[in-house]
C-alpha positions as CSV (number, residue, x, y, z in Angstrom):
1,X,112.8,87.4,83.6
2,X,114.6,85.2,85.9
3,X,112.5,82.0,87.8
4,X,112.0,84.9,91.3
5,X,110.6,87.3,88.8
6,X,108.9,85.1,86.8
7,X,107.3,83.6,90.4
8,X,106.7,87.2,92.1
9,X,104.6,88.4,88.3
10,X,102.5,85.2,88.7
11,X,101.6,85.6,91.8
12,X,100.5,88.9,91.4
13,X,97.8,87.8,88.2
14,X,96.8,85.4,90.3
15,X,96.4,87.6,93.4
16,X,94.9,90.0,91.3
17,X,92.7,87.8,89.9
18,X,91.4,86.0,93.0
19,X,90.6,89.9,94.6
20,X,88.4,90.2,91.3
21,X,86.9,86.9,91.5
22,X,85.9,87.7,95.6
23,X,84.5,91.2,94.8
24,X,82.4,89.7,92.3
25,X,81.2,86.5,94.8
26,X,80.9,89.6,97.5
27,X,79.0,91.8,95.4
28,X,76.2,89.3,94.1
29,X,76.0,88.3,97.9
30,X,76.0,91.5,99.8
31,X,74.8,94.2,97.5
32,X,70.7,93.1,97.3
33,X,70.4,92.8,101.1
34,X,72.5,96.1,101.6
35,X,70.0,97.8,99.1
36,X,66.9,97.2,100.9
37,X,68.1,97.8,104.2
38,X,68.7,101.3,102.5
39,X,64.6,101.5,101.2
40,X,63.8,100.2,104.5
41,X,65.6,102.4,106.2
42,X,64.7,105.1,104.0
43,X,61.0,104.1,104.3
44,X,61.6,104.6,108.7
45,X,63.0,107.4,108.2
46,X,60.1,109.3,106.3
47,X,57.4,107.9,107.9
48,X,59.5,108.6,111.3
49,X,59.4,112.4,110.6
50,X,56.1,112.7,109.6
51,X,54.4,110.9,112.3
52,X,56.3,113.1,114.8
53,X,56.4,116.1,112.7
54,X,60.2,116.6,112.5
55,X,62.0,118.0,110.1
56,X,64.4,115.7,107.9
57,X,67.3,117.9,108.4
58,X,66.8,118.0,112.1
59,X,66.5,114.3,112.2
60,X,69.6,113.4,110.0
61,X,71.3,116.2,112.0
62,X,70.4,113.9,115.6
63,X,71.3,110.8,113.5
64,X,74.9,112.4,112.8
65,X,75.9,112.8,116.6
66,X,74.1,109.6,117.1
67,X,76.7,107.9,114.8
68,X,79.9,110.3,116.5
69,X,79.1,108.7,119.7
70,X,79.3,105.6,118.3
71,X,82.1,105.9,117.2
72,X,83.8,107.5,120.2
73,X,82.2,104.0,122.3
74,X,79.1,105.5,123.8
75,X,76.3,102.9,123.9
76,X,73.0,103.1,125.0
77,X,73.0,99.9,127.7
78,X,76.0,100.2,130.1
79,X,79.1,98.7,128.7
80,X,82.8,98.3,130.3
81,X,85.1,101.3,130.7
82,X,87.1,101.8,127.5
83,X,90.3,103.3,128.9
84,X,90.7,101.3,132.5
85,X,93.4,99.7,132.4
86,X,91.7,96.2,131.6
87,X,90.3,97.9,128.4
88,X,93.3,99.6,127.1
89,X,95.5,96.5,128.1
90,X,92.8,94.6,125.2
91,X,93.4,98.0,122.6
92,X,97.3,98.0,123.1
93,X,97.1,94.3,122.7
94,X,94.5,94.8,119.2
95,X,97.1,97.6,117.7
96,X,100.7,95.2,118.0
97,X,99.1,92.0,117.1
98,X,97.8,94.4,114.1
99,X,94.3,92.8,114.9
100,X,92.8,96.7,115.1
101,X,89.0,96.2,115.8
102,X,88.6,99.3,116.0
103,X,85.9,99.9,118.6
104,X,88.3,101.7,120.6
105,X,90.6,104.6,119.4
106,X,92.7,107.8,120.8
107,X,90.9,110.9,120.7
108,X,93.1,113.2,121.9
109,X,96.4,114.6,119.8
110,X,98.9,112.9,122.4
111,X,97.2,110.0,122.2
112,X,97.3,109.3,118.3
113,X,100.7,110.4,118.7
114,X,102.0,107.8,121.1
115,X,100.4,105.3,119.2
116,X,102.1,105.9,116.2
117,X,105.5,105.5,118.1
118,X,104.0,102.7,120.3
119,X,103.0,100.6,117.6
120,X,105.7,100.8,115.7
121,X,107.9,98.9,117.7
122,X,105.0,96.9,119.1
123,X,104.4,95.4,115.5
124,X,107.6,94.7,114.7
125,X,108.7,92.9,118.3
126,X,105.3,91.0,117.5
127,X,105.8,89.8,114.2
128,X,109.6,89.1,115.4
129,X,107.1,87.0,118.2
130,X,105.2,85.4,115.5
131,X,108.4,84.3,113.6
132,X,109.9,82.9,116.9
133,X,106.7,81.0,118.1
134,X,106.9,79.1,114.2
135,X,109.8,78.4,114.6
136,X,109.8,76.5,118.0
137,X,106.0,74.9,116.5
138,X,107.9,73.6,113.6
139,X,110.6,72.3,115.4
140,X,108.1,70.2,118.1
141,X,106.6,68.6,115.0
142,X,109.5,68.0,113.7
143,X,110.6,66.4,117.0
144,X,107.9,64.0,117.1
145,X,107.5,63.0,113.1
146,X,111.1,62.1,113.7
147,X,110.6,59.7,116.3
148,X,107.5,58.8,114.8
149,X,109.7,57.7,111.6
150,X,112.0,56.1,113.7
151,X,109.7,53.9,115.2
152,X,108.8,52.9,111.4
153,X,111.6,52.1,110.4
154,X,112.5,49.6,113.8
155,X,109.3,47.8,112.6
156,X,110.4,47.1,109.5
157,X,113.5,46.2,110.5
158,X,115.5,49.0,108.5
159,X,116.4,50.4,112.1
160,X,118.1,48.3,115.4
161,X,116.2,47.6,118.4
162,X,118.9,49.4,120.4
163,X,119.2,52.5,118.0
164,X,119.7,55.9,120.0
165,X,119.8,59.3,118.8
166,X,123.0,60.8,118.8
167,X,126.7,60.1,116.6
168,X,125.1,57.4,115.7
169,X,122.5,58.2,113.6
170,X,124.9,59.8,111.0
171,X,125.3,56.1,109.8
172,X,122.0,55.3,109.1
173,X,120.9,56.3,105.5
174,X,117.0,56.3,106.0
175,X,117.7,59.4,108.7
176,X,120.6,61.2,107.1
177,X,118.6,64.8,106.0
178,X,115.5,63.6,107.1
179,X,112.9,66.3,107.2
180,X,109.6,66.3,108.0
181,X,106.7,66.9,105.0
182,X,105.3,70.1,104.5
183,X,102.1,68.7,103.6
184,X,102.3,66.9,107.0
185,X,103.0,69.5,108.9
186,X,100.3,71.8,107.5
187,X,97.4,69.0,108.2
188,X,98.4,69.0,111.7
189,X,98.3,72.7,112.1
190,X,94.8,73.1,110.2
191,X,93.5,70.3,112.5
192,X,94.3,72.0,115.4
193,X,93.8,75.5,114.1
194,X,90.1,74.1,113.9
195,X,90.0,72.7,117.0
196,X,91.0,76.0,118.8
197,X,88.3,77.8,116.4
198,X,85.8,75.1,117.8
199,X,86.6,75.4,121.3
200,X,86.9,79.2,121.5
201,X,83.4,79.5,119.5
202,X,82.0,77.2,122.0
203,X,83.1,79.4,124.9
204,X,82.0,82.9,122.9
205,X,78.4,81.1,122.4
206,X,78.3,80.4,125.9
207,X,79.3,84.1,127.2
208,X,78.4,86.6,124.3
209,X,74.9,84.8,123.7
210,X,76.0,84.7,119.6
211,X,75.1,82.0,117.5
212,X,78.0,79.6,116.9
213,X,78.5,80.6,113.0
214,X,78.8,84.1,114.2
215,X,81.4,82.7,116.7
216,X,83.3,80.7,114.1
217,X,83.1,84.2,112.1
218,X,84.7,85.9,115.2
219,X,87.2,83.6,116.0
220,X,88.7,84.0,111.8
221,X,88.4,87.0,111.5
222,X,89.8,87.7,114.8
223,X,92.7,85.3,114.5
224,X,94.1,86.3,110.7
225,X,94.3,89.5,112.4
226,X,91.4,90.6,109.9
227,X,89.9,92.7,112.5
228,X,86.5,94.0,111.6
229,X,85.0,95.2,114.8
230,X,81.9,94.3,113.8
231,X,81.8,91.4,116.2
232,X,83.8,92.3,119.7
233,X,83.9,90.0,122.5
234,X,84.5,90.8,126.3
235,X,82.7,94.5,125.5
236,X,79.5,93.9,128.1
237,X,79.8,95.7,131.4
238,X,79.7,92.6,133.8
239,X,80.2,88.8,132.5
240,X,79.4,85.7,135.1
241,X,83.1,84.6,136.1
242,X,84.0,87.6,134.5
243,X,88.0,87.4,135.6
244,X,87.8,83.9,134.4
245,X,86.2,84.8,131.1
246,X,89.2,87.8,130.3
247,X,91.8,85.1,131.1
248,X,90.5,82.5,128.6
249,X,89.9,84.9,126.0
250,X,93.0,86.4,126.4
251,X,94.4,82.7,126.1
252,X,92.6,82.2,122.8
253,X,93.5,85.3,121.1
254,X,97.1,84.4,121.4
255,X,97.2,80.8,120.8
256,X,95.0,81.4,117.9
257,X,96.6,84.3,116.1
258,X,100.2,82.1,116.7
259,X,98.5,79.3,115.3
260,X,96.5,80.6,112.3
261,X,99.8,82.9,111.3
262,X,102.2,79.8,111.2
263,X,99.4,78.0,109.0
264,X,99.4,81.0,106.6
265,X,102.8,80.6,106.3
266,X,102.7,76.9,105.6
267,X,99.5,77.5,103.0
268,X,102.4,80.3,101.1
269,X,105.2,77.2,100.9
270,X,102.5,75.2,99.1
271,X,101.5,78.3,97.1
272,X,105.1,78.9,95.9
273,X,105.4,75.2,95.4
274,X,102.0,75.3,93.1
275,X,104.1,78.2,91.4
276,X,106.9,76.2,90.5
277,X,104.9,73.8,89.4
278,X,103.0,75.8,86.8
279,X,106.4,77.8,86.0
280,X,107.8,74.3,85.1
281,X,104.9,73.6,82.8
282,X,104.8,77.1,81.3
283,X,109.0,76.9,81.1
284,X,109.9,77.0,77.1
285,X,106.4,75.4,76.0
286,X,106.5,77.6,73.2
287,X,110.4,77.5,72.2
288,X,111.7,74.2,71.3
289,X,115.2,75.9,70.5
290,X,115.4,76.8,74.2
291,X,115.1,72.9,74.8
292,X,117.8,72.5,72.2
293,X,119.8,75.1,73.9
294,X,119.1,73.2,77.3
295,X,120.1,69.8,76.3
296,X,123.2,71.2,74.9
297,X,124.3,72.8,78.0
298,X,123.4,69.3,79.8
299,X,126.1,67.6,78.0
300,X,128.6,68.8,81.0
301,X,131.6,66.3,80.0
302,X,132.4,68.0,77.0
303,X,134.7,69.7,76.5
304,X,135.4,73.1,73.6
305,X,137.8,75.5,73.6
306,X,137.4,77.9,76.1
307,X,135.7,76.2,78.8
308,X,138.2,75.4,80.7
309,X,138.4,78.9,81.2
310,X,135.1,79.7,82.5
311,X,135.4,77.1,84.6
312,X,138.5,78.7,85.7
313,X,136.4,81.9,86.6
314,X,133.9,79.9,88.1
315,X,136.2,78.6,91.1
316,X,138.2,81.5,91.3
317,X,134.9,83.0,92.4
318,X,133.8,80.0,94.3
319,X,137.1,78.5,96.0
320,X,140.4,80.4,96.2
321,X,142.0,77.4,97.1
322,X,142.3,75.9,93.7
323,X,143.3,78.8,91.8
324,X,147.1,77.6,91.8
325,X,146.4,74.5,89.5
326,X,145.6,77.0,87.1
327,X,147.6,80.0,87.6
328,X,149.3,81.7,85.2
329,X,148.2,79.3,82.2
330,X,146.4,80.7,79.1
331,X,144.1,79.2,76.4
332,X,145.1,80.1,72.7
333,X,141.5,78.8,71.9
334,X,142.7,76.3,69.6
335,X,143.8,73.1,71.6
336,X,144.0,72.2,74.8
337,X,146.8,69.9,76.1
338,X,146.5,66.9,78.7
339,X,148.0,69.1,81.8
340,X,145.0,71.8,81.3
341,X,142.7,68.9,80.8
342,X,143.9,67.2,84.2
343,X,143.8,70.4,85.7
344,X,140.4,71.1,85.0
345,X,139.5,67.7,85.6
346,X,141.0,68.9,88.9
347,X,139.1,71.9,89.6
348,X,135.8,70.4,88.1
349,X,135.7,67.5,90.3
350,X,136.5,69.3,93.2
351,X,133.8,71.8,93.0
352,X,131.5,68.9,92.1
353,X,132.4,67.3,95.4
354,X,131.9,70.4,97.5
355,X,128.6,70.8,95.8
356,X,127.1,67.0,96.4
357,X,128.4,67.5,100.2
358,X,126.6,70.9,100.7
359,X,123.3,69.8,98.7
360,X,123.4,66.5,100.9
361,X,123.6,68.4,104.2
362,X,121.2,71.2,103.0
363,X,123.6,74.1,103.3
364,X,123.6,76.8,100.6
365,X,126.9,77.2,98.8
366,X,128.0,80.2,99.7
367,X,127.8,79.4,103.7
368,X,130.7,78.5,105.5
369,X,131.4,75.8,108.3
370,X,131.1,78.3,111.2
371,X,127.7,79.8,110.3
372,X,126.1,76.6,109.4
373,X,124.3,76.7,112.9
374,X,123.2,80.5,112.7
375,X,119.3,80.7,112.7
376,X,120.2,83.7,110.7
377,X,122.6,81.9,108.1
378,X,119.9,80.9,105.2
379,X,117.7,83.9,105.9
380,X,115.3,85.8,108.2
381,X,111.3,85.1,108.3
382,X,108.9,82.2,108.1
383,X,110.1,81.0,104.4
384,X,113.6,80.7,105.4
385,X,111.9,78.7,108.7
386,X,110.3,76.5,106.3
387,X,113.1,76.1,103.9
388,X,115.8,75.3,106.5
389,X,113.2,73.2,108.6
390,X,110.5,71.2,106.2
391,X,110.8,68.7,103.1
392,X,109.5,69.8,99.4
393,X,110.8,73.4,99.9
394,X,113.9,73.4,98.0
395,X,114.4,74.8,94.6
396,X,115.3,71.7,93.2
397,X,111.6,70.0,93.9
């Protein structure tokens, strides 16, 4: 049960208890109202059949195709063509950004078909999207908390007048692996999440006729990609500046999806970081000879018989090139002379020094010189973004 494991298992209780905790909050909130809507209806029904003298099963059977052409998008008031190319340009753009409504699906064989093929690359260029748009958001807020610090640190003096970015700013400790906070970075991106929620609400009040909760309902659901379809804007038949309308909600689908996804992903870096936290705590509470154990394996100057040897194992695994200080030597396991000493000395402050270098610079160890600049070298996805691109994401905070 390594720290991953132990991260990945805690998640999980936790995951698995927040679903419980919402399905109970859901329940007690939900399930009265949903029961008497069913007397009510219940109640129409009946009284529906008897003033008009129709059967129940003849009624229920009319309520059943009443509900299939629903379902296929026939309305009773005129609504916009579902398969133009206006409307299936909104669908195909619903099934890759994995939004799904649902208001509008294939009916024929081919159809279902195509989409199964359509949307699986469609997803997975979208997501790839996704990834791409955070990492260029990132790296603008990054861009201008830098200069933001740098314009600190002239005013209190730490930084000269005439300071440029550039070779220079390699000799300047304050900016040497300067990152910008996560925290930071995740209150600008809720701030204008909300602002994009606001303005977008304003607009569906103003077109759709909801009220603005509803809207701000919409505009979540909508862009976490939750999708209900129980609220569907840009459905009516004919809108005042109706081109305009398509454009600008178009426009706020995208922004706001981008937006909302890169905050998830920002919210998950301070979720891990809250699980590393409570891993720390819950780290050998219980087992003070793993503390013992721990200190004793702190004491890295000392030095017992057989350790130069691991250590010898170590950098044969780590760096080839010092394997001749120690080649062809052998411990008896009973005393160690002053060459193996020096020589692991040697090979010990070496690998030391290549590890301060690559922990100041924020490579991993195992990444060499050439790859350093790879977007690919420390990982693909929105935690390696984060890790290679904000502060409090390494494993040693």
């Amino acid at each position: 049960l390594n720290e991953d494991n132990g991260r990945f298992l805690l998640l999980a209780a936790l995951i698995a208890a927040y679903l419980s905790a919402g399905a109970t909050v859901f329940s007690a909130l939900e399930s009265p109202s949903e029961a008497a809507a069913q007397l009510r209806w219940n109640r129409t029904l009946h009284n529906f059949s008897r003033i008009f003298n129709i059967s129940l099963p003849e009624l229920r059977a009319f309520l059943r195709s009443y509900e299939a052409a629903m379902a296929a998008g026939i309305r009773v008031d005129a609504l916009r063509p579902r398969w133009d190319f206006p409307g299936a340009f909104y669908f195909v753009g619903t099934v890759v950004s994995t939004i799904g409504f649902g208001m509008t699906t294939p009916a024929t064989v081919a159809g279902k078909v195509f989409l199964i093929i359509y949307g699986l690359f469609g997803c997975a260029g979208t997501i790839l999207f996704f990834n791409l748009f955070l990492e260029r958001i990132i790296s603008l807020l990054a861009f201008i908390m830098k200069a933001c610090h740098e314009r600190q640190l002239r005013r209190s003096g730490l930084l000269p007048p005439n300071f440029r970015r550039g070779p220079a700013m390699a000799g300047v400790g304050s900016l040497v692996g300067w990152k910008p906070s996560v925290y930071h970075v995740l209150l600008i991106l809720g701030i204008f999440a909300v602002t994009l929620s606001c303005c977008a609400s304003a607009m569906y009040t103003a077109v759709e006729g909801w009220n603005y909760v509803d809207s701000l309902y919409y505009c979540f659901v909508t862009f976490s990609t939750i999708g209900f379809g129980d609220l569907v804007s840009s459905q009516n038949a004919a809108y005042q500046n109706q081109g305009l309308y398509r454009f600008g909600n178009f426009v706020f689908i995208l922004m706001g999806v981008c937006c909302i996804y890169s905050l998830f992903n920002v919210i998950s870096i301070v979720i891990k970081q809250v699980l590393n936290w409570v891993l720390k705590k819950l780290e050998c509470s219980c087992c003070p000879k793993c503390r013992k154990s721990s200190a004793r394996l702190g004491r890295r100057n000392a030095i017992t018989p057989g350790a130069r040897l691991r250590r010898r194992n170590i950098s044969m695994d780590t760096d080839g090139q010092y394997d001749s200080d120690t080649e062809g030597r052998r411990l008896s396991g009973e005393m160690i002379s002053m060459r193996e000493l020096t020589a692991s000395n040697k090979v010990s402050l070496a690998l030391l020094q290549k590890q301060l270098s690559e922990t100041a610079n924020g490579y991993p160890r195992n990444v060499c010189i050439n790859t350093r600049q790879n977007g690919f070298s420390a990982g693909v996805g929105a935690l390696a973004i984060m890790n290679n691109r904000l502060a409090e994401t390494s494993d040693s905070r």
